[in-house]
PyMOL CGO cylinders between C-alpha atoms (Angstrom):
from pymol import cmd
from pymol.cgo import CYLINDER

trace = [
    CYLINDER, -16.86, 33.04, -56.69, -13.20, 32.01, -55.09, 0.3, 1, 1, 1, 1, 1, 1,
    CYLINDER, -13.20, 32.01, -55.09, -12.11, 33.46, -52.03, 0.3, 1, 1, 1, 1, 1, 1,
    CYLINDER, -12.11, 33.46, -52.03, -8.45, 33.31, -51.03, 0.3, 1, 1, 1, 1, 1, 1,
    CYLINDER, -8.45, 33.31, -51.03, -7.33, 33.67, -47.75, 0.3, 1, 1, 1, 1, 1, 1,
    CYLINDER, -7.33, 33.67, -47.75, -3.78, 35.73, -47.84, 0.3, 1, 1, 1, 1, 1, 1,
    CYLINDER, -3.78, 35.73, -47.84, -1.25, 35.59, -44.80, 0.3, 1, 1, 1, 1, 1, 1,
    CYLINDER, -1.25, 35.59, -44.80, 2.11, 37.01, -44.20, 0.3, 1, 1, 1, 1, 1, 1,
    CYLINDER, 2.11, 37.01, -44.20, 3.76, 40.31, -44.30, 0.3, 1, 1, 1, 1, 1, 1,
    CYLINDER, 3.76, 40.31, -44.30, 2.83, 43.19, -46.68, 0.3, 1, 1, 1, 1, 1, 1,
    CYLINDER, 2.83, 43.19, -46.68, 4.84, 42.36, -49.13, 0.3, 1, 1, 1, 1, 1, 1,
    CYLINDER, 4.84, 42.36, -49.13, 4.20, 38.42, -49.48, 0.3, 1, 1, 1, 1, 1, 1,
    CYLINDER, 4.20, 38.42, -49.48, 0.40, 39.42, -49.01, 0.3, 1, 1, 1, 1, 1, 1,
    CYLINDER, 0.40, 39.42, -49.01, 0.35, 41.87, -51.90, 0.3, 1, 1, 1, 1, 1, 1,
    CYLINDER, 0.35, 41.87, -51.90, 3.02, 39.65, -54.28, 0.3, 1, 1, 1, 1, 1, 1,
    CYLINDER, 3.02, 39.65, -54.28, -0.07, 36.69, -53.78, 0.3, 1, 1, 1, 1, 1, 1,
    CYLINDER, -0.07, 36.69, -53.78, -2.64, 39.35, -54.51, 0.3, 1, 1, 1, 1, 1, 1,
    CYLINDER, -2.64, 39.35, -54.51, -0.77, 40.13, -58.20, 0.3, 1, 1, 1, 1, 1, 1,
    CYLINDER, -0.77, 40.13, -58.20, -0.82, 36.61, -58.80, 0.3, 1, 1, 1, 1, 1, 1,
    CYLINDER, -0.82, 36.61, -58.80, -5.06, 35.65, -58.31, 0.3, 1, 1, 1, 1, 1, 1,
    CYLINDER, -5.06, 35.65, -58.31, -6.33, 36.39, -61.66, 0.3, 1, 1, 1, 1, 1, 1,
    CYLINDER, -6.33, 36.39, -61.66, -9.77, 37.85, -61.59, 0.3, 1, 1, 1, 1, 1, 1,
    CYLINDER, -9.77, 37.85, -61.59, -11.25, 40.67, -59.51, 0.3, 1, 1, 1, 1, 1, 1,
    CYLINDER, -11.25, 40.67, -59.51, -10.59, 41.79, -56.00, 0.3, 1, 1, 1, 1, 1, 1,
    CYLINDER, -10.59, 41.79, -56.00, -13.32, 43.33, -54.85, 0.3, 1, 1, 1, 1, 1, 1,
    CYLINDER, -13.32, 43.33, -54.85, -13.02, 43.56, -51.08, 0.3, 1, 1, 1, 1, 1, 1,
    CYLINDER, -13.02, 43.56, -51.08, -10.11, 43.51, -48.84, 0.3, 1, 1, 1, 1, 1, 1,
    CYLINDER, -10.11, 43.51, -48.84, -9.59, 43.49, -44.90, 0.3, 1, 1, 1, 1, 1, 1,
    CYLINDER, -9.59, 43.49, -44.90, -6.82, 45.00, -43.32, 0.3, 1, 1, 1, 1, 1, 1,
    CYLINDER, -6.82, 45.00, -43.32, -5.80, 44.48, -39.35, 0.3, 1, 1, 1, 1, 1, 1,
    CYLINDER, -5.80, 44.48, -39.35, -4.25, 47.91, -38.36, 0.3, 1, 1, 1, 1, 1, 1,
    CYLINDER, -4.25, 47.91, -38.36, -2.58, 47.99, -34.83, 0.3, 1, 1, 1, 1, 1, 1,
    CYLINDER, -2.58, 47.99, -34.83, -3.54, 51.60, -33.27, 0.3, 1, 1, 1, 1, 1, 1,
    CYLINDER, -3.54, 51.60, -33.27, -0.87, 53.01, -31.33, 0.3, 1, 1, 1, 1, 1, 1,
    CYLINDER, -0.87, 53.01, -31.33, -1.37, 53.47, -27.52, 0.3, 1, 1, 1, 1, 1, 1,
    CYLINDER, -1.37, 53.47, -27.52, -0.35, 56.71, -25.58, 0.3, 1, 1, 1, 1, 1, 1,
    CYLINDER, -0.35, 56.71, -25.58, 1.79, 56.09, -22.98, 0.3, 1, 1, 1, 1, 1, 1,
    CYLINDER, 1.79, 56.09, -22.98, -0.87, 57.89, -20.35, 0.3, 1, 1, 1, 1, 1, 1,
    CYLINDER, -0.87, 57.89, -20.35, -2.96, 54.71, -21.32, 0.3, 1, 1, 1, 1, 1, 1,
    CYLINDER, -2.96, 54.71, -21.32, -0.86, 51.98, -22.36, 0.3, 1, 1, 1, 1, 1, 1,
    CYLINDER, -0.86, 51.98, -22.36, -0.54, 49.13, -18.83, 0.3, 1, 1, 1, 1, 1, 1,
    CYLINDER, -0.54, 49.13, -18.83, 2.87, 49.26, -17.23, 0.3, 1, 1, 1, 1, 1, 1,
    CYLINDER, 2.87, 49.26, -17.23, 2.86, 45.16, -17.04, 0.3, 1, 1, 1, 1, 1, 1,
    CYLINDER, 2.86, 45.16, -17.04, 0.85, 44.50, -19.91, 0.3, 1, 1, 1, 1, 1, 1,
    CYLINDER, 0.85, 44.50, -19.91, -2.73, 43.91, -18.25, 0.3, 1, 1, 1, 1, 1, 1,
    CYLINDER, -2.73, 43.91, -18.25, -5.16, 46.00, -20.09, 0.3, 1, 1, 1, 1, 1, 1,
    CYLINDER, -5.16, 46.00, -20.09, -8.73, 45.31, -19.58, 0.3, 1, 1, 1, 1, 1, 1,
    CYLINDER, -8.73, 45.31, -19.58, -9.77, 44.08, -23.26, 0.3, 1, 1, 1, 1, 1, 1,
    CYLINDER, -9.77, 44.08, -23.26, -13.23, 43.89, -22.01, 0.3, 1, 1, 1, 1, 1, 1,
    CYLINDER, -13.23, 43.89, -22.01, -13.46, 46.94, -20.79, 0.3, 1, 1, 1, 1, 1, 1,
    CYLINDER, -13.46, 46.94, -20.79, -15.26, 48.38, -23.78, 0.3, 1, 1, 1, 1, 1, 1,
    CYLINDER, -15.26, 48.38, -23.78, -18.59, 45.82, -23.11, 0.3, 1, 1, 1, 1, 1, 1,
    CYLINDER, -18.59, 45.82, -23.11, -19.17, 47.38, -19.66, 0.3, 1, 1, 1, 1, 1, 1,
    CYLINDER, -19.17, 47.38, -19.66, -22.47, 48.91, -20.44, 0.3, 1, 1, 1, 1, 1, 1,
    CYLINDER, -22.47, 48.91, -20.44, -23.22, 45.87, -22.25, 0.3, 1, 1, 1, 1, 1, 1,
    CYLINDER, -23.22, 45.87, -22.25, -22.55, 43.36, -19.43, 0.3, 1, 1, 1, 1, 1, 1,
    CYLINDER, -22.55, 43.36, -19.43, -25.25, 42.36, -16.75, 0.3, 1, 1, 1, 1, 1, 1,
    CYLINDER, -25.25, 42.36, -16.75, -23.76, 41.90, -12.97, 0.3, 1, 1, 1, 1, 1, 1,
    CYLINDER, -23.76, 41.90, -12.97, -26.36, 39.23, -11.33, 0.3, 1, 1, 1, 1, 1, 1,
    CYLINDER, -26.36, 39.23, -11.33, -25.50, 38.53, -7.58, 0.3, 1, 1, 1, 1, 1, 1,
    CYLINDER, -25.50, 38.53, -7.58, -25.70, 35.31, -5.71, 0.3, 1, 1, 1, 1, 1, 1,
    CYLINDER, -25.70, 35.31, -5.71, -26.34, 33.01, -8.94, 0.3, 1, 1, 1, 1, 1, 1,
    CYLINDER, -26.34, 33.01, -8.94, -26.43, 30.07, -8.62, 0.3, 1, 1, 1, 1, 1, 1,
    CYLINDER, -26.43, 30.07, -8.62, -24.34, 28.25, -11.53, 0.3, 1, 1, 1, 1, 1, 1,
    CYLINDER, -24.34, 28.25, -11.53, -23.28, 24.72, -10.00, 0.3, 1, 1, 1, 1, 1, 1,
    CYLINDER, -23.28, 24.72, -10.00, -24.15, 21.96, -12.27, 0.3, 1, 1, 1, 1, 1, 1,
    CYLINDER, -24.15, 21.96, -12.27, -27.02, 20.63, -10.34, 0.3, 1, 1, 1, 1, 1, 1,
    CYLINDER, -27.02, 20.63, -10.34, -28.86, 24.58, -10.97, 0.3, 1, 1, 1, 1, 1, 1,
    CYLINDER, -28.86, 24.58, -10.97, -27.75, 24.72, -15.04, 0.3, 1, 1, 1, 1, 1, 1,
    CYLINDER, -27.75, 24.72, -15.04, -28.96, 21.16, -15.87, 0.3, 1, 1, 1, 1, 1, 1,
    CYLINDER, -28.96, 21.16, -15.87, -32.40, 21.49, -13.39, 0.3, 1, 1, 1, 1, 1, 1,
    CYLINDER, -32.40, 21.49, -13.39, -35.38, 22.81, -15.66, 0.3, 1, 1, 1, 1, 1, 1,
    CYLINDER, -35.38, 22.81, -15.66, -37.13, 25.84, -14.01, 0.3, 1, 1, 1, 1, 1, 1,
    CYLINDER, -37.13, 25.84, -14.01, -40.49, 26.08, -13.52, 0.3, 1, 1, 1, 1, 1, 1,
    CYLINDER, -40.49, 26.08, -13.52, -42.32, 26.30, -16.80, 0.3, 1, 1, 1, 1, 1, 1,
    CYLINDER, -42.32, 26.30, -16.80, -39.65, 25.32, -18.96, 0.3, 1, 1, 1, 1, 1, 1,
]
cmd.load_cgo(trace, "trace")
C-alpha cells in the first residue's frame, strides 16, 4: 500500500485526491474550532497547555543542574 501525503488548500487537496488511482480509504482533516470572544486572549497568549493540568506533576526544589541528571542514584 501507497500513502500520499496531500497539502494545500481544499481545492488543490481534493483536485490531487481525483488524480491517485486506487482506493482512499482514510482521510484526516485539521478543522480550526472557532473561539468565543469570552475566551479567546486579548494579546494572543492562550495557555495551550492548559488542558494537561491534571496530567502534569509540580515537584519542588529539584534539583536538575547537570552535575544531578548525569549522577546515577543510589541503586541505579
Amino acid at each position: 500500500m501507497k500513502t500520499h501525503l496531500l497539502t494545500g488548500t481544499k481545492q488543490e487537496i481534493a483536485d490531487s485526491l481525483v488524480r491517485i488511482s486506487g482506493e482512499v480509504r482514510e482521510a484526516i482533516v485539521f478543522e480550526a474550532e472557532p473561539v468565543p470572544a469570552a475566551e479567546a486572549s486579548p494579546h494572543g497568549t492562550e495557555d495551550i497547555f492548559a488542558e494537561m493540568g491534571p496530567f502534569m506533576v509540580d515537584a519542588q526544589d529539584v534539583d536538575d543542574s547537570r552535575e544531578a541528571v548525569y549522577t546515577r542514584m543510589e541503586g541505579e
